[in-house]
C-alpha positions as CSV (number, residue, x, y, z in Angstrom):
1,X,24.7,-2.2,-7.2
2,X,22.3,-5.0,-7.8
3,X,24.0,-7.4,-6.4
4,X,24.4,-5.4,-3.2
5,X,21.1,-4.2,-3.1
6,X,19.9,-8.1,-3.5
7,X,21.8,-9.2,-0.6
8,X,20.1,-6.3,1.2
9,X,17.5,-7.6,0.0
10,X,17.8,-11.5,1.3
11,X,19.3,-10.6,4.3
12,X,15.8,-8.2,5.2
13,X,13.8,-11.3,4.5
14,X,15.6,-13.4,7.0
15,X,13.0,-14.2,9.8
16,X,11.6,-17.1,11.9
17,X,8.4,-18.7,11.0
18,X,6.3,-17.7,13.2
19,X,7.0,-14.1,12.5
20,X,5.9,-14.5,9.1
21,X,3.1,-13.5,7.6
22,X,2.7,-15.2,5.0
23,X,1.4,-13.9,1.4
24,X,-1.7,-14.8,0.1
25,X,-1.9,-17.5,-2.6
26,X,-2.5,-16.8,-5.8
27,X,-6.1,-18.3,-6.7
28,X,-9.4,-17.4,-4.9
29,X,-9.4,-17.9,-0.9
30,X,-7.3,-17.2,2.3
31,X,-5.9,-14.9,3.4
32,X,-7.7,-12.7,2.0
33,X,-5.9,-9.5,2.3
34,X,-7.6,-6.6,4.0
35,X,-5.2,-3.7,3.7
36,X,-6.1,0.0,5.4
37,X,-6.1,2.5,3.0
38,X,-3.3,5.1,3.9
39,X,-4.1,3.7,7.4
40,X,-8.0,3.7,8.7
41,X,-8.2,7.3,7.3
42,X,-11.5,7.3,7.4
43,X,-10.8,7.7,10.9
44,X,-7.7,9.4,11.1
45,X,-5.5,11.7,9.0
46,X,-4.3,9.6,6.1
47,X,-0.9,8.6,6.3
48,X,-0.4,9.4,9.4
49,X,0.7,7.5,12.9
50,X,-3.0,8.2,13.8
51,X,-4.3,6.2,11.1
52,X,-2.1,3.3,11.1
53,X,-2.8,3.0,15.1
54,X,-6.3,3.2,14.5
55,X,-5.8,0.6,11.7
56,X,-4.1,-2.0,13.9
57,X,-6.9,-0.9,17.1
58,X,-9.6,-2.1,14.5
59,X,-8.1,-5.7,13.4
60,X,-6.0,-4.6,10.5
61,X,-2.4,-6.6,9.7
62,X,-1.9,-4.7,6.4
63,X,-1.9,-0.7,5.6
64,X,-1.4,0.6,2.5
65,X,1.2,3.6,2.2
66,X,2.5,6.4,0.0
67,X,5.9,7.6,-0.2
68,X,7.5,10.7,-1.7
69,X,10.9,11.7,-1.4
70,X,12.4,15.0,1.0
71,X,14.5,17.9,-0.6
72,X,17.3,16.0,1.6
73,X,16.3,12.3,0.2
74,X,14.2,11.3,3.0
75,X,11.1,9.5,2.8
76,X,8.2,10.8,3.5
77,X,4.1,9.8,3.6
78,X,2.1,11.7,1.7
79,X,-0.6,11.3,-1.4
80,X,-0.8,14.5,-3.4
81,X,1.0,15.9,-6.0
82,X,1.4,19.1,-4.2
83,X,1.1,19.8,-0.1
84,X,-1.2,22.8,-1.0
85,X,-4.5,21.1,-0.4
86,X,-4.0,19.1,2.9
87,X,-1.6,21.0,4.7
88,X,-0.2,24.3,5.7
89,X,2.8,24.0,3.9
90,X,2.5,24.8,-0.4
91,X,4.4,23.2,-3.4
92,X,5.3,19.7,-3.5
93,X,7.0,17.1,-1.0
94,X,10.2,17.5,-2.5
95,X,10.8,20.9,-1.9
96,X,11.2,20.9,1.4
97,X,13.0,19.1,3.6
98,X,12.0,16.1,6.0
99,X,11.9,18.5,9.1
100,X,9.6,21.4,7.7
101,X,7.8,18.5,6.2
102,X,7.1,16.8,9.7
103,X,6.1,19.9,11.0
104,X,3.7,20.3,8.9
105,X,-0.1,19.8,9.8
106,X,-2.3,17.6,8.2
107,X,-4.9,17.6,11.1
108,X,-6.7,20.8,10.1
109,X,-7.4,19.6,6.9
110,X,-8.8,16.5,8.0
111,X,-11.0,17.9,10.9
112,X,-12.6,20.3,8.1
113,X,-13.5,17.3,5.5
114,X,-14.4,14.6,7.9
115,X,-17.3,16.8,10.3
116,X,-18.3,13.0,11.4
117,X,-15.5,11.7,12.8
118,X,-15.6,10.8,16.6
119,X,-11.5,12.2,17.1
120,X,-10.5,15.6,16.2
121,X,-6.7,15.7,14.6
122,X,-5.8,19.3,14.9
123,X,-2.5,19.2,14.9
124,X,-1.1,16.3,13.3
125,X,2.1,16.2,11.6
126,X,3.4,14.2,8.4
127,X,5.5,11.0,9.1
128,X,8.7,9.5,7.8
129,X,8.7,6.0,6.1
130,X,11.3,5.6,9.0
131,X,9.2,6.6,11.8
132,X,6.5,4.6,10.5
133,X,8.6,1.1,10.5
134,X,10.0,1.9,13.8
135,X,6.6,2.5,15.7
136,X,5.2,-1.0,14.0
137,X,8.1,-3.0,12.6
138,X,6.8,-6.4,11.8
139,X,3.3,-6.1,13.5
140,X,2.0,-5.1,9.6
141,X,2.8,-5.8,6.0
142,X,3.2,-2.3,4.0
143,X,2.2,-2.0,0.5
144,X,4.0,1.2,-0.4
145,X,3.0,2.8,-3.2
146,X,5.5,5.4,-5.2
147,X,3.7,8.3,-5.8
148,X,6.5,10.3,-7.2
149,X,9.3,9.9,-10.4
150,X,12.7,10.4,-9.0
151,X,14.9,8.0,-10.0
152,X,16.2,8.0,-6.5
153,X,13.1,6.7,-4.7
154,X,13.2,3.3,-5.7
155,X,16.8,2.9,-4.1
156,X,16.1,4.7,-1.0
157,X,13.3,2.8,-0.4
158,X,14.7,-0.4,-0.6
159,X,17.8,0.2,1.3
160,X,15.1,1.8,3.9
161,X,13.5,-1.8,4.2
162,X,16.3,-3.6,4.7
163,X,17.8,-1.8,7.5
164,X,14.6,-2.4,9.5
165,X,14.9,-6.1,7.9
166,X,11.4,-5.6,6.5
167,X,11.7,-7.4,3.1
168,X,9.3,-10.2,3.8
169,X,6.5,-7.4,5.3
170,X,6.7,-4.9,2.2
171,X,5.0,-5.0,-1.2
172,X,5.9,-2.0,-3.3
173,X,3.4,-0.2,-5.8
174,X,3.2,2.1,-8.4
175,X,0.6,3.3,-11.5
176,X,3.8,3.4,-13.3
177,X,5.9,0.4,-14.5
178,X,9.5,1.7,-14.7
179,X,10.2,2.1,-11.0
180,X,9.1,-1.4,-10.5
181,X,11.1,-3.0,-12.8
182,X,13.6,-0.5,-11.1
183,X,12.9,-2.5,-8.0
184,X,12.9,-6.4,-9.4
185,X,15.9,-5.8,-11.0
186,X,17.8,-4.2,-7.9
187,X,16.0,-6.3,-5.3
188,X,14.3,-9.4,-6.8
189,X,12.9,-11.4,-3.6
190,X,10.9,-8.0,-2.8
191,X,7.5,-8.2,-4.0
192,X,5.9,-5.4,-6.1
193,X,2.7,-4.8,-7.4
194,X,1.3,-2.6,-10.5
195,X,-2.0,-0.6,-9.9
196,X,-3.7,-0.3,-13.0
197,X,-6.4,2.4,-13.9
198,X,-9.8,2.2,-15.6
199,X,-9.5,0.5,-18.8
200,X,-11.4,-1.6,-21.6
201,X,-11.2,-5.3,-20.7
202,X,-8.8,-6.2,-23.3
203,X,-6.2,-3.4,-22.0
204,X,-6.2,-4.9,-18.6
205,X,-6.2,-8.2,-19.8
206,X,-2.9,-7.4,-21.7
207,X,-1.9,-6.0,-18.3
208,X,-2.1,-8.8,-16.4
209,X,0.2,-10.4,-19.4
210,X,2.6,-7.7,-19.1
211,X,2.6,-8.3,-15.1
212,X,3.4,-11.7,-14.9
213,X,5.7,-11.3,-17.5
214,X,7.7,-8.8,-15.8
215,X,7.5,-11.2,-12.3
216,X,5.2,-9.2,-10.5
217,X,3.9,-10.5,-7.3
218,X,0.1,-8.6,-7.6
219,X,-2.3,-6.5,-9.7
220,X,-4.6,-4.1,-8.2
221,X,-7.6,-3.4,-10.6
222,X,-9.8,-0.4,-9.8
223,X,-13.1,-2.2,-8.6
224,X,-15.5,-1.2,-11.2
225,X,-13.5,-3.2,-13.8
226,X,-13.1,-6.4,-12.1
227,X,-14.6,-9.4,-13.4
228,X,-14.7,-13.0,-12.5
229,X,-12.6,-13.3,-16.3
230,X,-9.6,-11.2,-15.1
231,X,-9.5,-12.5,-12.0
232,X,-9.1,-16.0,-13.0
233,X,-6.4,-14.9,-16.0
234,X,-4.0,-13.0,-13.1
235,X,-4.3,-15.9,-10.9
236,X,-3.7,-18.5,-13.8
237,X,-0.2,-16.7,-14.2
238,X,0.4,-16.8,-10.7
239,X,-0.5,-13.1,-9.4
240,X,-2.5,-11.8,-7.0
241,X,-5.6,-9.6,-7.3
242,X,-5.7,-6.5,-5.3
243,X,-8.7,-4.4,-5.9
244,X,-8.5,-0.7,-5.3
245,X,-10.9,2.0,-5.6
246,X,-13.6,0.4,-3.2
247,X,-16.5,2.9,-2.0
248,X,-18.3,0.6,-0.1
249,X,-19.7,-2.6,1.4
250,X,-20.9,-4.0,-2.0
251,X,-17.8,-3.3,-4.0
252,X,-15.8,-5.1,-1.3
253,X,-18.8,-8.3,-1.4
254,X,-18.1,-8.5,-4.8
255,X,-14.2,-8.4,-4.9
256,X,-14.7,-11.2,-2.1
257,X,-17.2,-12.9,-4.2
258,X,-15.3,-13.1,-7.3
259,X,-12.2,-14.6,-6.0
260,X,-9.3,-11.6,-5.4
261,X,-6.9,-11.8,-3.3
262,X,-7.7,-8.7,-1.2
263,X,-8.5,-4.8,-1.4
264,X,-7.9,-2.1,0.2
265,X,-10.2,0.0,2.2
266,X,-10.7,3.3,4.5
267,X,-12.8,1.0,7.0
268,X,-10.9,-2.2,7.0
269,X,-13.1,-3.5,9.9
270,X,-16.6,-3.3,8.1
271,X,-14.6,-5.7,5.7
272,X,-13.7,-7.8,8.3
273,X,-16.6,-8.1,9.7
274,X,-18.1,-8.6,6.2
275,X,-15.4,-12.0,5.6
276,X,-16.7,-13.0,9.3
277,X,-20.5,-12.9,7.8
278,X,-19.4,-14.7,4.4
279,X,-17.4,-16.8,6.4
280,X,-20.8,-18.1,8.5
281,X,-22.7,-18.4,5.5
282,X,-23.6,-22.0,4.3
């Protein structure tokens, strides 16, 4: 199987130069990497078609993803644990199946939390990792996160990438470390990288030990516990800095400042424009 899924694997990264985009260094400076959160959501229904078009209409290359799996072994975008909260469906993602799941409205919910927003979304369905790839295919890099355990997922999704020969424009992500491993050892030329929670500096310093140690491409540290210390560790041992958690325009200065790699946010083009203004700075 792993030799399979590794040619898979290969084959997906097969592309011509100028269709690459390539991945950002490790060490401080560019690209720096500024990734939509679940799309522009705060703009459009999170991971939804919406969102990423949005994304892409505002200057984004990268969007940031989460995948469950169907009751039939489909893919699916969605955060939550449970489809209660957001949508008119109840339970979670993998008790139904891909078509009652695409059917399913996410709109509602967002045109009730987001009062502000200049579009309203009522209806919007739920979209397939599938449908997702096909309506962009190599315009973006995906970071996909796993939000859910099945020892399945991790297979799908990679044999999911490589028939839209998407290896070179997909990192994968979890909290959890397992299905990543999962992933380098069935596909090692894909790049995955481990989101790590809140912790005491010495944890996450031994998590950036642990990361490079297990190959990993990129770390994403919540941004209230970044520090110009870890940042220079994770890049020393050649991985990226990806800075999650980011609730505004001086969280994102000072993941810029201090040398990541990138971070994701809900307004990616207030963070471009932000790199524009650092950029003009003497």
């Amino acid at each position: 199987m792993r030799t399979l899924l590794s040619g898979l694997a290969v084959g997906a990264l097969c592309c011509t130069a100028s269709d690459t985009l390539p991945p950002a260094p490790p060490g401080p400076g560019r690209p720096f990497r500024v990734i939509a959160h679940r799309g522009a959501s705060a703009y459009a229904p999170e991971n939804t078609l919406p969102a990423f078009r949005r994304a892409v209409a505002l200057g984004a290359d990268e969007v940031e993803l989460d995948v469950q799996l169907s009751a039939d072994d489909r893919l699916v975008l969605f955060h939550d644990a449970t489809l209660d909260a957001k949508t008119d469906l109840t339970g979670p993602v993998r008790a139904h199946t891909a078509a009652a799941l695409r059917r399913a409205n996410i709109g509602a919910w967002f045109d009730r939390t987001h009062r502000d927003a200049e579009a309203r979304f009522d209806p919007t369905p739920l979209v397939t990792l599938e449908e997702l790839l096909e309506a962009f295919g190599r315009r973006l890099h995906y970071h996909v996160e796993i939000k859910s355990e099945e020892a399945a997922l991790p297979l799908v999704l990679l044999e999911t990438i490589a028939r839209h020969g998407l290896g070179d424009r997909v990192t994968i992500t979890s909290f959890q470390r397992q299905p990543l491993e999962r992933i380098r050892w069935l596909a090692p030329d894909v790049r995955v990288g481990w989101l790590v929670g809140a912790a005491d500096a010495a944890a996450l310093r031994a998590a950036i030990d642990r990361a490079a140690q297990a190959g990993f491409a990129q770390l994403a540290l919540p941004a209230r516990s970044l520090s110009a210390e870890l940042v220079e560790r994770a890049q020393a041992r050649g991985l990226e800095i990806r800075v999650w958690g980011v609730a505004d325009l001086e969280d994102a200065r000072r993941a810029i400042e201090l040398g990541s790699n990138g971070l994701t946010a809900d307004w990616p083009e207030r963070v471009l424009a932000l790199l524009r203004e650092l950029e003009r700075s003497p």
